[in-house]
Residue, then its C-alpha position, 0 to 999 in steps of 0.5 A: x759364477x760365485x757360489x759362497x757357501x750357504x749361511x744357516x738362515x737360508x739353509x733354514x728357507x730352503x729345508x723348509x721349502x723342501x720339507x714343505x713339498x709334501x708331508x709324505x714325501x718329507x718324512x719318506x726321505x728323513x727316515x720316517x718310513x722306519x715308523x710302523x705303518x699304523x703309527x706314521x700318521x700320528x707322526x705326519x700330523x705331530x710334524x705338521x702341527x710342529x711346522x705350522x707352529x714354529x711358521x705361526x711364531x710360537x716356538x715353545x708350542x714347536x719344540x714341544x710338537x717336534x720332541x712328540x714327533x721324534x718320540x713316536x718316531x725316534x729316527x725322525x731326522x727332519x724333526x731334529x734339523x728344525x729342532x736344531x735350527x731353532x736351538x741356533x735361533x735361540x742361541x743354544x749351540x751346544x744344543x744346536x750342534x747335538x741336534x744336528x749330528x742325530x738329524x744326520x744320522x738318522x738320513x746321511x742322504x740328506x745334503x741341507x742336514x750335512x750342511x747345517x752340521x758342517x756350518x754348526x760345527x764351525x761356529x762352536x769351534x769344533x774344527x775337526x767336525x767341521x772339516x769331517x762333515x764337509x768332507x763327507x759332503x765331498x763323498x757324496x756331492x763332489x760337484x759342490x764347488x763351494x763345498x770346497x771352500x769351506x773346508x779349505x777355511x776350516x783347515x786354514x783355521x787348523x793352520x793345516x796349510x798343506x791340506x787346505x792347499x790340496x783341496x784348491x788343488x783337487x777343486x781345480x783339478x775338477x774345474x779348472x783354475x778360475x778366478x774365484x778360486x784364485x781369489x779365495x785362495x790368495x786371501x787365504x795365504x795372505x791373512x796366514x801370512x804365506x807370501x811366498x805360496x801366494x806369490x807361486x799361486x799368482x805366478x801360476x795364475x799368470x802363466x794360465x791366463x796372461x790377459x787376467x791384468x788383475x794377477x799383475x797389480x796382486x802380484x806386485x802388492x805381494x812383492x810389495x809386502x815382502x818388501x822387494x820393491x824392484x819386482x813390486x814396481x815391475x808388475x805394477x807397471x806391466x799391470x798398468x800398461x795392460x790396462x792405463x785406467x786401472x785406478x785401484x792399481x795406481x793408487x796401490x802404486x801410489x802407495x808404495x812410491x809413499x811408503x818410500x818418501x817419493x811423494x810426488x810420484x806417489x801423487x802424480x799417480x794418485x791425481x790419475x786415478x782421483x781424476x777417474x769418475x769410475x772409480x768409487x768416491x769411498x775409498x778415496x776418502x779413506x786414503x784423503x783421511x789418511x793424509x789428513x792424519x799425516x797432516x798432524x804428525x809433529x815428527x814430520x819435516x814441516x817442509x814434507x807436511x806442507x807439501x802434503x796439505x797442498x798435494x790433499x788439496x789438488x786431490x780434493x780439487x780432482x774429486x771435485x771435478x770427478x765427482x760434481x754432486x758429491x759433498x763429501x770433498x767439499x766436507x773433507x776441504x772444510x775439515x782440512x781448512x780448519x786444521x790450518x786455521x782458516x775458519x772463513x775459507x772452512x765455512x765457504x767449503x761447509x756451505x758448498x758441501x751443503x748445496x750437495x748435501x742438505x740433509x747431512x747433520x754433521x755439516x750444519x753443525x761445523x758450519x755452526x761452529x764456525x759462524x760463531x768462532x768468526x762472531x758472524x752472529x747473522x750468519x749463524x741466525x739464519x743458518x741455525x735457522x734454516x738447519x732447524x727446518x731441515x732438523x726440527x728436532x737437533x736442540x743444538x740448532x736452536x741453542x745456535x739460534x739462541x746465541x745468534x739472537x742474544x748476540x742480536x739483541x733479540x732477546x725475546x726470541x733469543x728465549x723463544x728459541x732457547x725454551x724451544x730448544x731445551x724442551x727438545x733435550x733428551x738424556x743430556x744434562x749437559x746441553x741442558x745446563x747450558x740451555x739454562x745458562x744461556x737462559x739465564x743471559x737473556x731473561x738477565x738482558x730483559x732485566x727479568x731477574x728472577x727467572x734469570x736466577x732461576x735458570x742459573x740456579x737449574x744450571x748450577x744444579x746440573x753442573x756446579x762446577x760451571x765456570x762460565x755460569x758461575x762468574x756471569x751469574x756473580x757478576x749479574x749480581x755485582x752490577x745490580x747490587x743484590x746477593x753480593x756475599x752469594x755473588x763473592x762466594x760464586x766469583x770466588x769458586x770460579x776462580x778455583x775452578x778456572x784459576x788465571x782467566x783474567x775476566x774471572x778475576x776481573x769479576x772477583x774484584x768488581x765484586x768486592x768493589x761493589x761492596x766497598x772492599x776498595x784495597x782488596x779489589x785493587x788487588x785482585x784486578x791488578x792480578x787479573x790485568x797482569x795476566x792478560x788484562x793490559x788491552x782489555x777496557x773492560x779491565x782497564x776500566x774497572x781499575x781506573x773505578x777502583x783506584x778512584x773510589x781509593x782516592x787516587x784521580x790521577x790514577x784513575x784517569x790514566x787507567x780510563x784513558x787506557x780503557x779507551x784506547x784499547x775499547x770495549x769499556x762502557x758507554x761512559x768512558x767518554x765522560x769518565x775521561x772528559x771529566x776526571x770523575x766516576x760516573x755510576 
């Protein structure tokens, strides 16, 4: 049976438990019947009330009671073991430690008090006391088989190889060779990077249990570590015939077929194991993540990359079949769909996640992302709406609900959500900014213009290098005909901040149109359709105005024609092009 050693809070439980038998008897077995005989009540009444103190929670009453108790009785030994344990509590080591040695000093028959030294020792570095207290245990407790093991890891540590060595060797000559201490002993060998003896330490393990098929698959990642292929490929496969439902072992050997190119051996082992019900659905993500990283590497042959992403789906189908109320392959679908750009095919996995997995934020938050990457505004209304019961308190579900609404044309309840949602804002100026913007549309769309300056101006406040809120608000402006120099300014400054994004500059031009600069908005949109505006009506459209207003009809309503060939202009393009006239 495992024994790991015993970590410094349990030695605490358990000292306190032992020195709780009575009070006579603890101070019996600490040395306290050095104490003369009239002064030993004094010292049981000072330790106990030491004791119930630090139970009580006042620790600086229990160090002061503990000091008394050692003073009346300078060989204490149970009063310095609490003292030290509450010095490690407070994170006082080098205290901790001194404390300790006087407690084993004063009883060297006590083994917690051993313990603690032999555990303090090795938190504050000093090895060489360390292994000292854990041999001394050995001296008198022989049969503490996990006394064994933290003196091997204190030698390790030293990079005392050979001794660390002996003691697995003496440990086994006491009890035999067993599993654990096979396995503590590889991993030993393996982090201080001894291949060659933890392979002799499996062979040997082989030689006395051949029915353990565990040794076979360690010792072929031994093999496969030292880079002998041929010999890690036999033990796997005596492994694998031993036990043919041993998944870990084929996914290990998936590994090494992987590592060296041979993808579809690799997978048609990984397809066995992934298919395996039994075998936790952790580690298999782990690996599929690992694919997904390989995915997107750009110095791999696209052949090798294509194979890879149609081998990660095949796994992913397995996971599914092994494991049909988990999410969590769903999820990785999703994120491998929208690595190959296929939104709509991502948002199907994300939905299917969820019908696992309901109560997963990060879920609901790509599927948001991709109803509004796909502009599905009802989607994204009624799945920020449902997400926001599930997370009444997330604010990033009522800013989808608010975009959802504005987009709908649902601008009361497009504001309702967003206040909702902004109030719900904490120590996030950011989202809060882009609260107030989104604000600022929707009171601009209910022609509410004051409280739609007002919230751009909040959101400027935060962040006044805001790109988006600084042409929206400019161009709100532009089209009512007010602030047209603070509109200029702001146009003009989104477009040093985010320069050659043609509807900025396409804002910059209307602008300076509306306030009759005709030449110069001609200038400035025939820069914004030269770098992107050709198949914009929008653009086209502002440029046949422009070109009107200089007098050139002709021109104009070539641009207006263009305007509604390629749509998005507004609803007076039609008369605009039947008449040959601006209307405004």
């Amino acid at each position: 049976m495992f024994r790991p050693l015993i970590p410094i809070f349990l030695l605490a439980l358990l000292a306190s438990c032992a020195g709780n038998r009575s009070v006579v008897d603890t101070a019996a077995s600490t040395g306290d019947v050095t104490a003369p005989k009239d002064n030993r009540a004094l010292v049981m009444s000072l330790f106990m009330d030491a004791t119930n103190a630090r139970l009580e929670g006042d620790p600086a009453k229990a160090v002061q009671l503990y000091q008394a108790t050692i003073k009346a009785d300078p060989a204490n030994a149970a009063s310095y073991f609490e003292l030290a344990k509450m010095a490690h509590q407070a994170q006082h080591g080098d205290q901790a430690l001194a404390f300790a040695k006087k407690a084993v000093a004063a009883d060297g028959t006590n083994i917690w008090y051993r313990f603690l030294l032999a555990d303090l020792s090795t938190q504050m570095g000093d090895l060489n006391g360390a292994a000292d207290a854990y041999k001394d245990i050995l001296a008198k407790w022989p049969d503490h088989y996990e006394v064994y093991f933290g003196l091997a890891d204190v030698l390790a540590q030293q990079k005392k190889m050979d001794k660390a060595q002996q003691v697995y060797r003496d440990l086994e000559k006491r009890f035999g060779i067993t599993d654990e201490l096979v396995m503590r002993e590889y991993g030993m060998l393996v982090n201080a990077n001894e291949l060659d003896k933890a392979r002799e330490l499996l062979e040997r393990a082989i030689a006395a249990d051949p029915e353990n098929t565990q040794y076979f698959g360690m010792l072929a990642e031994v093999y496969q570590e030292m880079g002998n292929k041929e010999k890690a490929l036999e033990y796997f496969n005596k492994a694998l015939a031993a036990d043919p439902e041993d998944s870990m072992t084929r996914i290990s050997l998936a590994q090494l077929y992987y590592d060296d190119g041979e993808l579809e051996k690799g997978f048609e082992q990984l397809r066995e194991a992934f298919s395996d019900p039994d075998l936790d659905l952790d580690p298999e993500m782990q690996l599929l993540l690992g694919f997904y990283k390989m995915t997107n590497n750009p110095q791999q042959a696209d052949s090798t990359t294509a194979l890879l992403v149609q081998q990660s789906h095949a796994l992913i189908d397995e996971l599914k079949k092994a494991h049909p109320e988990s999410g969590k392959p769903w999820s990785l679908e999703g994120d491998l769909l929208m690595r190959e750009k296929k939104p709509a095919e991502a948002r199907d996995a994300f939905r299917n996640a969820l019908e696992k997995e309901q109560d997963k934020f990060p879920i609901w938050s790509a599927l948001l992302q991709l109803d509004y990457q796909l502009k599905d505004w009802e989607a994204l209304h009624a799945d920020a709406e449902k997400g926001a019961e599930l997370f009444p308190t997330q604010p990033e579900l009522h800013l989808y609900e608010g975009i959802a609404l504005g987009q709908l044309k649902q601008n009361d309840q497009a504001i309702e959500a967003l206040i909702a949602g902004r109030d719900l804002v904490v120590d996030n100026k950011p989202l809060e900014a882009q609260f107030w913007s989104l604000l600022g549309d929707a009171y601009n769309d209910t022609k509410d213009y004051s409280k739609s300056d007002e919230a751009f101006d909040k959101s400027l406040a935060i962040n006044p290098k805001d790109a988006s809120v600084l042409n929206n608000w400019a161009y709100y402006l532009s089209v009512r005909g007010e602030k047209l120099d603070k509109a200029a300014e702001m146009s003009l400054k989104c477009n040093e901040v985010s320069p050659g994004v043609a509807t900025y500059m396409d804002t910059y031009a209307w602008v300076l149109f509306k306030q009759g600069k005709y030449a110069d908005a001609r200038t400035e949109q025939e820069k914004a359709i030269a770098v992107g505006g050709t198949d914009d009506g929008a653009l086209l459209e502002h440029y046949g105005d422009i070109l009107f207003k200089l007098g050139d009809s002709a021109g104009a309503l070539e641009q207006w024609k263009k305007a509604q060939t390629a749509g998005g202009a507004s609803e007076l393009i039609d008369r605009k092009v039947s008449e040959g006239h601006l209307e405004e």
